[in-house]
C-alpha positions as CSV (number, residue, x, y, z in Angstrom):
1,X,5.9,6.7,-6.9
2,X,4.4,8.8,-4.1
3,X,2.4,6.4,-3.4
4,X,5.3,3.7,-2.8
5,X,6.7,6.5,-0.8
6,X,4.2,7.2,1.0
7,X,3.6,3.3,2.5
8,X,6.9,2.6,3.3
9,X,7.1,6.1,5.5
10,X,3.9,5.0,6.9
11,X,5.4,1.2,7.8
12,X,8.5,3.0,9.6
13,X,6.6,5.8,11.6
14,X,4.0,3.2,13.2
15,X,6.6,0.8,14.1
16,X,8.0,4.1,15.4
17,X,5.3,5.9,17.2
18,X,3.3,3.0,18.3
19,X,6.1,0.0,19.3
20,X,8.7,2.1,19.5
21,X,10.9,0.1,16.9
22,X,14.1,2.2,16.2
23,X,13.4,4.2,13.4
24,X,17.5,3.7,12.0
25,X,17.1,-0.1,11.8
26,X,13.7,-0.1,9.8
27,X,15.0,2.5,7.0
28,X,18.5,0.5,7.2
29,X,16.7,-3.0,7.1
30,X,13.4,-3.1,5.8
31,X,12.9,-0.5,3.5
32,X,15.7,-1.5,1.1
33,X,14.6,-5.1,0.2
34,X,10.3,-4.3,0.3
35,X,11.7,-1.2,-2.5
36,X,13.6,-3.6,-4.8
37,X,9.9,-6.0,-4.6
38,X,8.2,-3.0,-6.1
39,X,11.4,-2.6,-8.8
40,X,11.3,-6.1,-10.0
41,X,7.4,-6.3,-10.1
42,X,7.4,-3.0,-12.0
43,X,10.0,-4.1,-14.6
44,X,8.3,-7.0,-15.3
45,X,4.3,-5.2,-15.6
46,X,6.8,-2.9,-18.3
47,X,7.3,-5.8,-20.2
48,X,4.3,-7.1,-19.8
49,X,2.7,-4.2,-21.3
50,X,5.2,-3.9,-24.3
51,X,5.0,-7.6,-25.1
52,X,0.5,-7.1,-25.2
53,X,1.4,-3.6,-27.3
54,X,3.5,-5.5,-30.0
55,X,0.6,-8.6,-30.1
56,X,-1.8,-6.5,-30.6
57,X,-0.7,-3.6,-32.5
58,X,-1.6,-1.1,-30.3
59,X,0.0,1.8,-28.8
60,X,-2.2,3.1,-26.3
61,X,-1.3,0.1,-24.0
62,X,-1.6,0.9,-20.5
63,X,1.3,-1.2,-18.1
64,X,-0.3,-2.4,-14.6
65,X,0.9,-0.6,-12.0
66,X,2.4,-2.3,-8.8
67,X,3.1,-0.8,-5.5
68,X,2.9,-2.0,-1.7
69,X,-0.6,-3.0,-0.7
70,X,-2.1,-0.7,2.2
71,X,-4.5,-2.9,3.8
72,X,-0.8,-5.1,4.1
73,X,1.3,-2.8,5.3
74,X,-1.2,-2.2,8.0
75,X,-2.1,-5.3,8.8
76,X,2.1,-6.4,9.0
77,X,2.7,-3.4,11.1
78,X,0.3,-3.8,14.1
79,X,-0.5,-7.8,14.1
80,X,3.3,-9.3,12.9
81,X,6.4,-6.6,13.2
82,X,5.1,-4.4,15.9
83,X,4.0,-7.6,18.1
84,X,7.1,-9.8,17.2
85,X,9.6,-6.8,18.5
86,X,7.8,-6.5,21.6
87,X,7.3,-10.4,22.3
88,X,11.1,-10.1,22.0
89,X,11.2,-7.3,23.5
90,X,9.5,-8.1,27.2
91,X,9.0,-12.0,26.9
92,X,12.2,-13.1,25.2
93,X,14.5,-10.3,27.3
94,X,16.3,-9.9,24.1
95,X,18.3,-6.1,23.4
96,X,16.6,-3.2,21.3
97,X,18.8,-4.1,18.2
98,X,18.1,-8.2,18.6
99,X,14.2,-7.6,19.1
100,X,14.3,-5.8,16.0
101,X,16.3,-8.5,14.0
102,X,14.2,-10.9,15.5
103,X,10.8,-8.8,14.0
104,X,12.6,-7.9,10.7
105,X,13.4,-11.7,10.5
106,X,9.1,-12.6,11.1
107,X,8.8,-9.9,8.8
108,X,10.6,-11.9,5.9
109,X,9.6,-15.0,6.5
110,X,6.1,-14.0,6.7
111,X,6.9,-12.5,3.7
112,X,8.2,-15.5,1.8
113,X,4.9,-17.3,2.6
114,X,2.8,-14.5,1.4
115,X,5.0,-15.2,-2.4
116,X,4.1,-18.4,-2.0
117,X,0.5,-18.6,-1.2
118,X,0.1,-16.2,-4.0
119,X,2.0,-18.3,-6.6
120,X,-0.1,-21.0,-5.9
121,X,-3.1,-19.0,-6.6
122,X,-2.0,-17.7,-9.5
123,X,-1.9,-21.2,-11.6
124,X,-6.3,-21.3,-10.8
125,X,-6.6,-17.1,-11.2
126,X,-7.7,-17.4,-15.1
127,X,-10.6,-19.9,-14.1
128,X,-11.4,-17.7,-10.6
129,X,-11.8,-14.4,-13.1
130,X,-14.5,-16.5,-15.4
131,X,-16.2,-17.6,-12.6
132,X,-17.0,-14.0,-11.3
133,X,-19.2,-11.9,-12.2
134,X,-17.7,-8.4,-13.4
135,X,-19.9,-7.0,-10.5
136,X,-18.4,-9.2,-7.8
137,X,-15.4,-7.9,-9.3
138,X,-15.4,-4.4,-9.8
139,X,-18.1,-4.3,-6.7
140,X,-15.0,-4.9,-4.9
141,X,-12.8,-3.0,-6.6
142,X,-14.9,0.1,-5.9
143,X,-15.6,-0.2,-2.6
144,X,-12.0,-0.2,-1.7
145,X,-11.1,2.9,-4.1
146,X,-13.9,4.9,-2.2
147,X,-13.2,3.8,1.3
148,X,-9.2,3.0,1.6
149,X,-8.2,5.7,-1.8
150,X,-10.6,8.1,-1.7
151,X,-12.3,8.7,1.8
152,X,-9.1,8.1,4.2
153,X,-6.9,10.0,2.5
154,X,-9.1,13.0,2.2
155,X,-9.4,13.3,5.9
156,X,-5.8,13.4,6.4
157,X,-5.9,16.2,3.5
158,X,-8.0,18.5,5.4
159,X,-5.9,18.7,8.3
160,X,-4.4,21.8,6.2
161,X,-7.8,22.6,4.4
162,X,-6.3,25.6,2.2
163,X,-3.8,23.7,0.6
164,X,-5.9,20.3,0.4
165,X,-8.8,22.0,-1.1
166,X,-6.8,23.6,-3.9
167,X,-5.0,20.8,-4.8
168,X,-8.2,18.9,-5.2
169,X,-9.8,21.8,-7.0
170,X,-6.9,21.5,-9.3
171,X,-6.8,17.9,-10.1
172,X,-10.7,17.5,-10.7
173,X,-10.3,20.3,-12.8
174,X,-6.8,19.1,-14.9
175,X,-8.2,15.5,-14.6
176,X,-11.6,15.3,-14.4
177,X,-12.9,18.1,-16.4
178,X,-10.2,17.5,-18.9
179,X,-9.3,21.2,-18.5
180,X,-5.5,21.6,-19.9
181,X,-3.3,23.8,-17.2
182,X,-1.4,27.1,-18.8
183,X,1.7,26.1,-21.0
184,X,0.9,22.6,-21.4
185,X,1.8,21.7,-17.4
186,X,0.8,17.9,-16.4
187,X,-1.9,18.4,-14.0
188,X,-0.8,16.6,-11.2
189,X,2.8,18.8,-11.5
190,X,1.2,22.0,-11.9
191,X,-1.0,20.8,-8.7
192,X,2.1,19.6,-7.3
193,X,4.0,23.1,-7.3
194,X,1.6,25.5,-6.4
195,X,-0.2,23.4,-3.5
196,X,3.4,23.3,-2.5
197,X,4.0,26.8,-3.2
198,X,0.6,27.5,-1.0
199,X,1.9,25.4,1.9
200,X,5.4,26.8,2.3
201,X,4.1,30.4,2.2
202,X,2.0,29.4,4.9
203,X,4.2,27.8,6.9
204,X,6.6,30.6,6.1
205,X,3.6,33.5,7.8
206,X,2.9,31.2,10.5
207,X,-0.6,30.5,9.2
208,X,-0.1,26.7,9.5
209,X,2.3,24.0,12.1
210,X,5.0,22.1,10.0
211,X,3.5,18.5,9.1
212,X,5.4,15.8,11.6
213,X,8.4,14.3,9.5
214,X,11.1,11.9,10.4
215,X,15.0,12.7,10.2
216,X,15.3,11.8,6.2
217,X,19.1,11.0,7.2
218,X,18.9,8.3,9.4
219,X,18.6,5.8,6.3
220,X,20.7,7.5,3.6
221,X,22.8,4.8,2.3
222,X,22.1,1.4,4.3
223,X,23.7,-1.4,4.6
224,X,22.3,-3.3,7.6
225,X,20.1,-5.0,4.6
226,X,23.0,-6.7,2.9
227,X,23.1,-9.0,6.4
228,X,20.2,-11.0,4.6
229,X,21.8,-12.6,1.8
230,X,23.3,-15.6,4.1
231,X,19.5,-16.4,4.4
232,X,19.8,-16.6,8.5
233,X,16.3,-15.4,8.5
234,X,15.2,-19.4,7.8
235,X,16.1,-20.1,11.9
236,X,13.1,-18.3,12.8
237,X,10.4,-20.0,10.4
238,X,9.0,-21.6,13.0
239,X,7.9,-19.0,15.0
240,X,6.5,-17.2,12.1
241,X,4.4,-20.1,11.4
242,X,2.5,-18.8,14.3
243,X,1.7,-15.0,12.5
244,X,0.3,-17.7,8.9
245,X,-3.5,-16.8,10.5
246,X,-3.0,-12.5,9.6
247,X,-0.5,-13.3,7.1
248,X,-2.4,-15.7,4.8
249,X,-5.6,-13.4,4.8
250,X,-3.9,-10.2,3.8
251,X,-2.1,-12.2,0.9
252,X,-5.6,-13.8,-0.1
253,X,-6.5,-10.2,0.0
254,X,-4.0,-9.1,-2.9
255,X,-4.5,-12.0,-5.2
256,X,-8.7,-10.9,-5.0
257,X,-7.4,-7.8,-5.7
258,X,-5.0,-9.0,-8.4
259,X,-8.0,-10.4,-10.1
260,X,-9.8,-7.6,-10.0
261,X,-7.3,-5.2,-11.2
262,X,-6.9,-7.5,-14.2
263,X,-10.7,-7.4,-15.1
264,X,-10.4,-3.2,-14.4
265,X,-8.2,-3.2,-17.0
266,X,-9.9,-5.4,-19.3
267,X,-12.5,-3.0,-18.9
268,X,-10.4,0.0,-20.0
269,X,-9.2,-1.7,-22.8
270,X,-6.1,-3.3,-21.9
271,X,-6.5,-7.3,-21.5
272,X,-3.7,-8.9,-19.5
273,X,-3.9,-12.7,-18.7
274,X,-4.8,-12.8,-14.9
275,X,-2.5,-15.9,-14.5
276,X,0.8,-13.7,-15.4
277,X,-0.7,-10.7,-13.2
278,X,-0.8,-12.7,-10.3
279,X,2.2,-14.5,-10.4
280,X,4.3,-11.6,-11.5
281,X,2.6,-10.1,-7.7
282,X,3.8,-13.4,-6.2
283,X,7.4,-13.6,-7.9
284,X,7.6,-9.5,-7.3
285,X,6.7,-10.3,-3.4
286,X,9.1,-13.4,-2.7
287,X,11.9,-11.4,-4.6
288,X,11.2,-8.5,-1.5
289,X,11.5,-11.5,1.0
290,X,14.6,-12.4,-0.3
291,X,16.3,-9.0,-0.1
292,X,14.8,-8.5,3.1
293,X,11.4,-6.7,2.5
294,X,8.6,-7.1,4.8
295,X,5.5,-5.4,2.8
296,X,4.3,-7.6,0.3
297,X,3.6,-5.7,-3.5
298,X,0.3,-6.1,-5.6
299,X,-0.8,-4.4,-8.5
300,X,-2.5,-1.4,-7.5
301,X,-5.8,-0.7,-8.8
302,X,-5.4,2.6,-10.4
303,X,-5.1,1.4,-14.4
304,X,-8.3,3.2,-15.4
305,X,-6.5,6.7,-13.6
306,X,-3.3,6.6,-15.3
307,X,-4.6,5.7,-19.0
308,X,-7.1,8.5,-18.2
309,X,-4.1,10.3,-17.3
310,X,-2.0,9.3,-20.3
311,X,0.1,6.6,-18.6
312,X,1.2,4.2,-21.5
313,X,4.1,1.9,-20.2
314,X,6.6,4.1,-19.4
315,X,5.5,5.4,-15.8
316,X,5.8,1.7,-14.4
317,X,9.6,1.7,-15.7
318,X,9.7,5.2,-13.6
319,X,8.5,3.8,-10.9
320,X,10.3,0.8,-10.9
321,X,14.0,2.5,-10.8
322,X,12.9,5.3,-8.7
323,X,11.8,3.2,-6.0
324,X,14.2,0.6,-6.4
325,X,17.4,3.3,-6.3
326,X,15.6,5.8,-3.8
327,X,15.0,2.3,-1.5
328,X,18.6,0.8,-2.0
329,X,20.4,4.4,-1.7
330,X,18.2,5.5,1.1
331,X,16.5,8.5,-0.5
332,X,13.0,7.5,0.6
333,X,13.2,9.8,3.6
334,X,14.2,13.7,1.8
335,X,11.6,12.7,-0.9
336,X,9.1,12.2,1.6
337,X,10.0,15.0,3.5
338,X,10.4,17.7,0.8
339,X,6.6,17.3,-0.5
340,X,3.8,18.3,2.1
341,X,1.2,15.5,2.0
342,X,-1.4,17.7,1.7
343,X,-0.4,18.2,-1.8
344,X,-0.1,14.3,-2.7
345,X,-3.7,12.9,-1.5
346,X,-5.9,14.7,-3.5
347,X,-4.3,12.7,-6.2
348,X,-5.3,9.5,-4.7
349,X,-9.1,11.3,-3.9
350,X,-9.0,11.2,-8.0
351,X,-7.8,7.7,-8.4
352,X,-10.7,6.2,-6.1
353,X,-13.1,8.4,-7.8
354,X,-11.7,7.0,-11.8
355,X,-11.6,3.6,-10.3
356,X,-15.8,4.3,-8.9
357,X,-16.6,5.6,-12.2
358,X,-15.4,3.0,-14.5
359,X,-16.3,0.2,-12.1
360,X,-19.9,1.2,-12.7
361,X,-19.2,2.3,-16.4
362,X,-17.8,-1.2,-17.1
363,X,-20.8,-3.0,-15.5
364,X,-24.2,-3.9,-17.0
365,X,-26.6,-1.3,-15.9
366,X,-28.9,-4.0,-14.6
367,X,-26.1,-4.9,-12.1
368,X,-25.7,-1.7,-10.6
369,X,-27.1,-2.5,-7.0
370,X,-24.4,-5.7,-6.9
371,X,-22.2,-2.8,-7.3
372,X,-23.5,-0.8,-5.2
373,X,-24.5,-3.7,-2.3
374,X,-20.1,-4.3,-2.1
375,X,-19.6,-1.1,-0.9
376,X,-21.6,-2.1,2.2
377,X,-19.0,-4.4,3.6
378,X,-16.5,-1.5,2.8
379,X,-18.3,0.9,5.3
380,X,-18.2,-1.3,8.1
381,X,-14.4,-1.1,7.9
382,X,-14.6,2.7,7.4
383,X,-16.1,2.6,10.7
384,X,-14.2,0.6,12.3
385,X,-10.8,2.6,11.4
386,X,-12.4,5.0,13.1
387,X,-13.8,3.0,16.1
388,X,-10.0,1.6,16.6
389,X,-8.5,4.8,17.0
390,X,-11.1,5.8,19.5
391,X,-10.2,2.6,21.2
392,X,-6.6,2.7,20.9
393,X,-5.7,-0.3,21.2
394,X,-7.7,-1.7,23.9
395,X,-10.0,-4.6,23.7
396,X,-13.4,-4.8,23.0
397,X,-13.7,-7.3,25.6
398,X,-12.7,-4.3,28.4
399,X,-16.3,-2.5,27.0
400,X,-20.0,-2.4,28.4
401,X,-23.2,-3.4,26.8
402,X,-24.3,-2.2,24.2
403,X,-21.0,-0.5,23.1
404,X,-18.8,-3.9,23.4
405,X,-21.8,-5.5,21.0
406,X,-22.3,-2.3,18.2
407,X,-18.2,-2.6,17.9
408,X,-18.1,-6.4,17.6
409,X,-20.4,-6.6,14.9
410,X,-18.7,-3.6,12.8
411,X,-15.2,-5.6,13.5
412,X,-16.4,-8.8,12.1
413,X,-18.1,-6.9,9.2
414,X,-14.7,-5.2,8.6
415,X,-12.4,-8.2,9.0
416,X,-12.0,-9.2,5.3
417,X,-14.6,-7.5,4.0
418,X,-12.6,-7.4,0.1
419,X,-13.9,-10.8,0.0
420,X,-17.1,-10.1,1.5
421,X,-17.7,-7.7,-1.3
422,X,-16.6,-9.7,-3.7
423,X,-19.4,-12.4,-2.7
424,X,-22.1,-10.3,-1.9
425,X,-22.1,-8.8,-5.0
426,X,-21.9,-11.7,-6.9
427,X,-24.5,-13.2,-5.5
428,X,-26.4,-10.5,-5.9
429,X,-25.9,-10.8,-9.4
430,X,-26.8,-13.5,-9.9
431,X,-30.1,-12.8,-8.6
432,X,-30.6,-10.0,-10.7
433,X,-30.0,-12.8,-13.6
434,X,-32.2,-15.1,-12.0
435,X,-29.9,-17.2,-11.7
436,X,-31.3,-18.4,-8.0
437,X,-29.1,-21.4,-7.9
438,X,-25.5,-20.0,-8.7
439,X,-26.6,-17.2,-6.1
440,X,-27.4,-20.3,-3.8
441,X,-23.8,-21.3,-4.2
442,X,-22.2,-17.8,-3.7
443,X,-23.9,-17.4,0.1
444,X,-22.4,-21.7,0.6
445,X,-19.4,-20.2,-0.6
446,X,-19.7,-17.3,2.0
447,X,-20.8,-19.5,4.4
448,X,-17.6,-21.3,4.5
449,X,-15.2,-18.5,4.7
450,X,-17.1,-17.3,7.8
451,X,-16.1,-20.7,9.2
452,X,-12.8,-20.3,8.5
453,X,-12.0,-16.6,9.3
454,X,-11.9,-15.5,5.6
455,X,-14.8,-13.3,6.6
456,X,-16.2,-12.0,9.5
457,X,-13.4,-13.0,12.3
458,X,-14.5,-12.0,15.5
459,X,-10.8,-11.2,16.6
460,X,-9.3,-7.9,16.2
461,X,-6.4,-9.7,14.1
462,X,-8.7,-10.8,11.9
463,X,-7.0,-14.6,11.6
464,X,-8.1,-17.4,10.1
465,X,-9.6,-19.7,12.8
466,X,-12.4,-22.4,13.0
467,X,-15.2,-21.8,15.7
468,X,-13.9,-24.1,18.4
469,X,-10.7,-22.6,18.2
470,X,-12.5,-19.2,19.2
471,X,-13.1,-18.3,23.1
472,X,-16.6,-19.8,24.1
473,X,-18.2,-16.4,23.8
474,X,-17.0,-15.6,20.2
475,X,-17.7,-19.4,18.8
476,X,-22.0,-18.4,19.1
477,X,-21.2,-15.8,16.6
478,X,-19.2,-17.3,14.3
479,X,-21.9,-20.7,14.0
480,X,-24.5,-17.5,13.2
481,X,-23.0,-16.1,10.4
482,X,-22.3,-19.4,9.1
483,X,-25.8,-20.7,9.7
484,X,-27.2,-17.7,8.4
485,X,-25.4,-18.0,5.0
486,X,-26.4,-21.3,4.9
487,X,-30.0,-20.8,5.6
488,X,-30.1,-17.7,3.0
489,X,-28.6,-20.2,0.5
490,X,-30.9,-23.0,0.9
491,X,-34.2,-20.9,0.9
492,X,-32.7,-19.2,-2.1
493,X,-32.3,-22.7,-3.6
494,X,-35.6,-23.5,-2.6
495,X,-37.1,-20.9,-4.2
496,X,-35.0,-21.1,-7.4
497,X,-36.3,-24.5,-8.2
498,X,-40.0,-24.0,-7.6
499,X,-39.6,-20.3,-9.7
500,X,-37.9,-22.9,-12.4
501,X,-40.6,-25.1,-12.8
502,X,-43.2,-22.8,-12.7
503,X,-41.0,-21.2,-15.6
504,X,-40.8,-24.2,-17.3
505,X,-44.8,-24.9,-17.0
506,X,-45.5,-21.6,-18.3
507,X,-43.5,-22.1,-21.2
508,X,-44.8,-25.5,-22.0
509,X,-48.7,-24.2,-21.5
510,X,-47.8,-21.2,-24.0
511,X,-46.4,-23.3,-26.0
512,X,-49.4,-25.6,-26.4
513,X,-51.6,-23.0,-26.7
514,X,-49.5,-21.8,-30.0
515,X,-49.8,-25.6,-31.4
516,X,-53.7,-25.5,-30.4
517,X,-54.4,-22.3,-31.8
518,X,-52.4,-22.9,-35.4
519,X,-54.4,-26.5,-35.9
């Protein structure tokens, strides 16, 4: 729930701080319709989870959990809303209030093709899942809960280090080392209260500056949402055909992550069918489009936290009407600004770490390094975070030598780097297996999402583009990657079929030797 909460704050201050898209339209528009996504998504994961409870017998199911993606609300924020407003903004001369129905109406249709997309994935999901290595998988899966869950939020913890570093002493302690609070208390409410409890004294002595906030009343009870339902939104498909090279990445980007959560909680315990996964993250998202949401939902890849927690499948139905009445009633903004943040992302520190843990756990110990090598890909995003902020918005083409080349090769090691985990390791597992010919197919494989922007796009949108689509200077690059992929894979090849037959020859000399020595 505080995660929910926390994305859908973070969508409407960026649009606020960095386009300057009025903050009253995005909590009376957008919020509504993305919140009612993560309430019928939810619902359905409940089900889900009581339906696998009564098949099986058990009662220490685990439900999915769903929730806006990160990465997504990102990636909608600064390369499709924030643009669209001010292309309508200073190109199409349009008002304030009609450049922001004009990006709310990108926003859904963008949306809508995310639901799509992902619904068509879903039928081949089962099939992807076998196909994968658990490694490739969970590789993935772990290099996102250290970087994007654990890392990230941590550093926006210690901007108050008293109260971040005793609520994260507290959780590891409650959740971690198992270590029940006084009187029975959950662990994360116990944290909850006295981090908060810290922070207000604080703030009370003067010891520590009030965290920025946003006027929780501007979106109490909206209704500028219910403008949607005559479907208007259609009129501008066309343009947002134009945004399908972010948009389709980001949703490709949940459905690997769909997959992944599925085999994370397989690995717990707790075996869903991947096909109903993804499509109930498919239906959940074009439901959100519908009602006017532009963040798309996925299932979040906590599962191993919460059952370590003690989630069964009630939390989900929590979540699911919380969010869903806080969005539709406007409540979104007082939650948000009643609990200090400091207090809420050590929580997600303790996710990444569960997710870290089990990922290796769940993996063959001989596979460890594919696990390991997909964090790699991770890092280069890390840094470039960082490197955009520094940047702030400026180009890379604007840089000197060597600067402009360091940043260009961390930006195309970032842009989709889920899938580049994803690959890596499984190729990398497959060597491990010596299985030099299915690693041969992973680096083709990875060769041809390089060519078509799925991995490493030189552009700072990351779209999907082929090389002579690029500016001449970026198309060198791209033919690099792919050639070096390809190379990789045929010397790999190579090398798997002469190892093979020397194999083979070995096993047919010992086996003569046997016959020679028993006559």
């Amino acid at each position: 729930m505080l995660d929910n909460v926390a994305d859908l704050l973070l969508t409407v201050g960026l649009l606020a701080s960095v386009f300057e898209f009025p903050t009253q339209f995005a909590f009376q528009a957008m919020v509504p319709g993305t919140a009612v996504g993560v309430l019928v998504g939810d619902l359905l994961f409940f089900v889900m989870a009581l339906r696998l409870a009564r098949r099986t017998g058990r009662t220490d199911i685990t439900a999915m959990p769903l929730g806006l993606d990160t990465p997504s609300t990102l990636g909608m924020v600064f390369f499709v809303l924030g643009p669209a407003y001010r292309h309508a903004l200073d190109q199409m001369q349009l008002s304030v209030e009609d450049s922001a129905l004009y990006a709310w109406r990108i926003g859904i249709c963008s949306l809508f093709f995310s639901g799509l997309f992902k619904m068509v994935c879903a039928l081949g999901s089962n099939r992807i899942r076998r196909m994968i290595p658990r490694a490739g998988l969970l590789g993935s899966l772990a290099a996102i809960a250290l970087v994007l869950i654990s890392f990230l939020p941590m550093l926006e913890m210690f901007h108050y280090p008293v109260v971040g570093l005793v609520a994260l002493s507290l959780i590891l302690t409650s959740l971690v080392g198992r270590i029940r609070m006084p009187w029975g208390m959950p662990g994360t409410l116990g944290t909850l209260l006295i981090a908060s409890a810290i922070y207000y004294l604080m703030l009370g002595i003067g010891a520590i500056h009030a965290e920025p906030t946003i006027d929780p009343r501007l979106g109490v009870f909206p209704t500028v949402w219910l403008s949607v339902f005559p479907f208007t939104w259609v009129a501008e498909i066309h343009d947002a055909v134009s945004y399908l090279p972010v948009v389709i990445p980001l949703a490709l980007g949940t459905v690997v992550g769909g997959i992944d959560c599925t085999e994370s909680a397989a690995a717990a315990g707790d075996e869903f069918d991947t096909r109903e996964v993804i499509a109930v993250e498919a239906l959940a998202t074009l439901i959100a489009a519908l009602f006017g949401g532009v963040i798309q939902t996925t299932p979040y890849i906590g599962h191993p936290a919460y059952k370590a927690m003690g989630g069964r499948a009630a939390y989900t139905l929590a979540t699911a009407l919380f969010v869903g009445l806080a969005g539709v009633l406007g409540l979104f903004g007082y939650f948000y600004w009643a609990i200090p943040k400091a207090t809420v992302l050590p929580i997600l520190v303790f996710v990444g770490l569960e997710i870290t843990a089990q990922s290796f756990a769940a993996t063959p110990r001989r596979h460890y390094s594919a696990v390991a090598i997909a964090c790699v890909p991770a890092l280069g995003a890390l840094a470039w975070i960082s490197a955009s902020r520094l940047l702030g918005g400026s180009d890379l083409a604007a840089l000197k030598e060597p600067q402009r080349s360091d940043l260009q090769t961390i930006l195309m090691l970032n842009n989709g780097f889920i899938v580049t985990s994803l690959l890596w390791a499984s190729a990398l597992a497959a060597i491990i297996d010596r299985q030099l010919h299915r690693a041969a197919a992973w680096l083709c494989v990875a060769a041809l999402c390089a060519f078509c922007g799925v991995i490493h796009s030189p552009l700072q949108q990351g779209p999907l583009l082929l090389p002579w689509m690029l500016p001449a200077h970026l198309q060198g690059l791209v033919w690099q990657y792919v050639a070096g992929y390809l190379s990789a894979g045929l010397l790999i090849a190579c090398w798997g079929s002469w190892w093979k037959r020397c194999h083979d020859e070995r096993v047919e000399t010992a086996h003569h030797g046997e016959g020679s020595h028993g006559a």
